[in-house]
VOTI-599426 format. One record per residue: residue in one letter; x, y, z of N, C-alpha, C in turn. Coordinates in pm, whole numbers, plus 50000, padded with zeros to 5 digits. Last residue first. Layout:
VOTI-599426
AXYZXYZXYZ/...
END
This chain:
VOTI-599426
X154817130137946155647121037870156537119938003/X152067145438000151947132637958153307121737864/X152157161838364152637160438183152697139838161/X149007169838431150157159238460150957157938311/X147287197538514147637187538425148707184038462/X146607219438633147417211738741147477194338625/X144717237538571145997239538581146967232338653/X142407224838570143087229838424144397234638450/X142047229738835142437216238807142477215038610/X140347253638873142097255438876142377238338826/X138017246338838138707255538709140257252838760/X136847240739128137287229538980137907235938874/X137357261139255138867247639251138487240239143/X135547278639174137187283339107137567269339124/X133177271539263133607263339120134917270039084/X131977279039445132857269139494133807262339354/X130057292739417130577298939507132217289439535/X128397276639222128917288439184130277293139253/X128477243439248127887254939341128967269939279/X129137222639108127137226639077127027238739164/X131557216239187131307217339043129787228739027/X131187209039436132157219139422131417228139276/X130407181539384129617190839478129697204939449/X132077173639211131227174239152130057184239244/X134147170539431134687177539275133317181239293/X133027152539594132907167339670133707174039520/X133077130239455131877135339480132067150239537/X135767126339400134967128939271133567135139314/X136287117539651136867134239586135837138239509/X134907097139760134437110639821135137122339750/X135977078839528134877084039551134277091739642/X138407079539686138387083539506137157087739536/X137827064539877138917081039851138457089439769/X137047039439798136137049139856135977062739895/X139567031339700138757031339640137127041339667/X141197035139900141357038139807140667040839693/X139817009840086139527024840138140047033840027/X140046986839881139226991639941138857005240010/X142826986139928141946990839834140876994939843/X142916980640202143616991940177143166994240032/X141656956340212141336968340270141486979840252/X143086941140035142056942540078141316951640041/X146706955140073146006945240076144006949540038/X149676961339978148166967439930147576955039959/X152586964940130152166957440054150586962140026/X154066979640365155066977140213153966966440117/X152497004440537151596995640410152866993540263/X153177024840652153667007340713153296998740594/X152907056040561152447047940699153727033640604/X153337072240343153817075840450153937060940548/X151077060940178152117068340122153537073640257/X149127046240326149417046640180150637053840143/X148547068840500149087052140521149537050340441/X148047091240338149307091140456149677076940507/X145577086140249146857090340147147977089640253/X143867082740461144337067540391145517073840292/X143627108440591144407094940648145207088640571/X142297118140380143767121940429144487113240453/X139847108540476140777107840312142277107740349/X140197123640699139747103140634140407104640547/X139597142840654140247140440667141177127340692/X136967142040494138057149640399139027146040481/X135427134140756135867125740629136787130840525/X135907157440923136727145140954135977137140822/X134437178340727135627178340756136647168540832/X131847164640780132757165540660134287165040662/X131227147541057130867160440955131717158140882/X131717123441149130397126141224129977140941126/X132907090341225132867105441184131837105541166/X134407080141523133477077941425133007089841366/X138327083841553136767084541628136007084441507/X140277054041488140157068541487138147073941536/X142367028241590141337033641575141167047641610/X146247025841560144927028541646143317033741559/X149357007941448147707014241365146557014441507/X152287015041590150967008141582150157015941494/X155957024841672154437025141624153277016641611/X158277028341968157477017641856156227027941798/X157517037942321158637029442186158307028842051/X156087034642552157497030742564158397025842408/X153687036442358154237035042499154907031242518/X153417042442034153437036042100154037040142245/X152347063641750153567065441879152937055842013/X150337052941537150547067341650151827058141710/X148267058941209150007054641292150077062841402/X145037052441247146467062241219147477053241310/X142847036441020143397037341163144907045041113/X139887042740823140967042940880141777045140990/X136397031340948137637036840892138717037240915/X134437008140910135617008440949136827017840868/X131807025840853132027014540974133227005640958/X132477049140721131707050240837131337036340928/X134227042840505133967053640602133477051640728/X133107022440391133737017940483134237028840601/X130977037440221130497028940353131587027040465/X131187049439980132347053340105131517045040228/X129487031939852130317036039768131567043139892/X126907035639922127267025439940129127025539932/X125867066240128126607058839926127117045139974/X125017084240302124477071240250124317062140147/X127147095940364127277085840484126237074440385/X127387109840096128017104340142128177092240235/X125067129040217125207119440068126197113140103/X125757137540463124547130740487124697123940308/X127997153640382128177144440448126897135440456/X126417173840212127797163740174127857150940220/X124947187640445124467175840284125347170340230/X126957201940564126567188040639125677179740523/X129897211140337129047214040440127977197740478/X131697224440155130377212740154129647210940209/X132747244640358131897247740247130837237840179/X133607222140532133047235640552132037243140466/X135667219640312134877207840373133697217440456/X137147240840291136897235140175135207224440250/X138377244840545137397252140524136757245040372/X139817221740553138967221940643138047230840593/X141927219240352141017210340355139687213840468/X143307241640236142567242940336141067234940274/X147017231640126145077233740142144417233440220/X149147256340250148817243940277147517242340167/X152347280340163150697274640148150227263840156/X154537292440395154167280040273152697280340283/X154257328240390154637312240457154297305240347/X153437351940333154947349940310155437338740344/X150967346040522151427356040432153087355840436/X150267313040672150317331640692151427337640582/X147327295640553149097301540576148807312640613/X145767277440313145907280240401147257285240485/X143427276440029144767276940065144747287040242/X141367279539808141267269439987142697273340004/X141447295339581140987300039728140777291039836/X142487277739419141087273139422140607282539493/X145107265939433145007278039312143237281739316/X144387249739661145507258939694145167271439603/X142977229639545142077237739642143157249739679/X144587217839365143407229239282142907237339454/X146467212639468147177220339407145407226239340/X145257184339603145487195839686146117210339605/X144187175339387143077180939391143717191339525/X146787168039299146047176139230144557181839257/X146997143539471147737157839469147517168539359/X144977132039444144957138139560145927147539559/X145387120739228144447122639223144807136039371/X148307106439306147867116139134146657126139178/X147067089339445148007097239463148047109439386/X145307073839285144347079339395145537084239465/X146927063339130145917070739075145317076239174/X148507043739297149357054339205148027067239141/X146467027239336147467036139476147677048439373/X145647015439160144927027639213145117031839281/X147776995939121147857006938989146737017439047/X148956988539400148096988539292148267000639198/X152406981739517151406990339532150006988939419/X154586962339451153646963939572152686972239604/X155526969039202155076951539258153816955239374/X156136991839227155446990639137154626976539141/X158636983939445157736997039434156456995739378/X161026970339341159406963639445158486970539445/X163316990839407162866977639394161716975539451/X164197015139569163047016639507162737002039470/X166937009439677165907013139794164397008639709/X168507007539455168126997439488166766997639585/X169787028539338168567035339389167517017639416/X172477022339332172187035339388170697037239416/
END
């Protein structure tokens, strides 16, 4: 019955599974955080954009010059698009340039990773997992030092992972 799942745990890194974890708790803090996005009586999204917005362009200028998200900025992630006459492919995405397309970088790589073509973790794909992690922890910690911005880190007390 649930043969589909075989392999699961084989094929993904143990920092897929953490930089999943990771991301869905940091979308459940920007939601309980005031980033939440919708119309009134609709589903609530995060509002990765205004969040990113709020980091604003020193974010991005720390960032572009961390060794640490490099691949950001000279090979980032490629999206699954809808082929011509058929089919999917991985296409190159435009060179980012403010925050809000690296928060959405991020994005990306949780949607390959979790959505996209990737039945195996290569490289690369750690590699950009790895550089995920490190634009959250950095825009946490951005978040963290600015008054105006420190409800989402408080809500991530409320988004503990039960531990059994």
């Amino acid at each position: 019955m649930n043969d589909y799942r075989i392999g699961i745990e084989q094929n993904l890194a143990p920092i897929a599974f953490e930089f999943f974890a990771t991301f869905s708790r940091f979308e459940f803090a920007l939601k309980r955080g005031n980033y939440a996005a919708g119309d009134e009586g609709k589903k609530a999204s995060p509002d990765w954009t205004g969040f990113a917005g709020d980091l604003g362009d020193d974010f991005f200028k720390q960032m572009e010059a961390a060794d640490a998200a490099r691949i950001f900025f000279e090979a980032p992630p490629k999206r699954l698009t809808i082929k011509v006459g058929g089919g999917v492919e991985f296409t190159d995405q435009d060179k980012l340039t403010n925050t809000q397309m690296l928060l959405a970088a991020v994005g990306l790589v949780r949607n390959n990773v979790f959505h996209g073509e990737k039945i195996w973790m290569g490289d690369r794909d750690e590699a950009l997992i790895r550089a995920s992690l490190f634009v959250l922890d950095s825009a946490y910690a951005a978040a963290n030092a600015r008054q105006d911005m420190r409800q989402v880190c408080a809500a991530f007390g409320h988004a503990q992972i039960n531990p059994h």
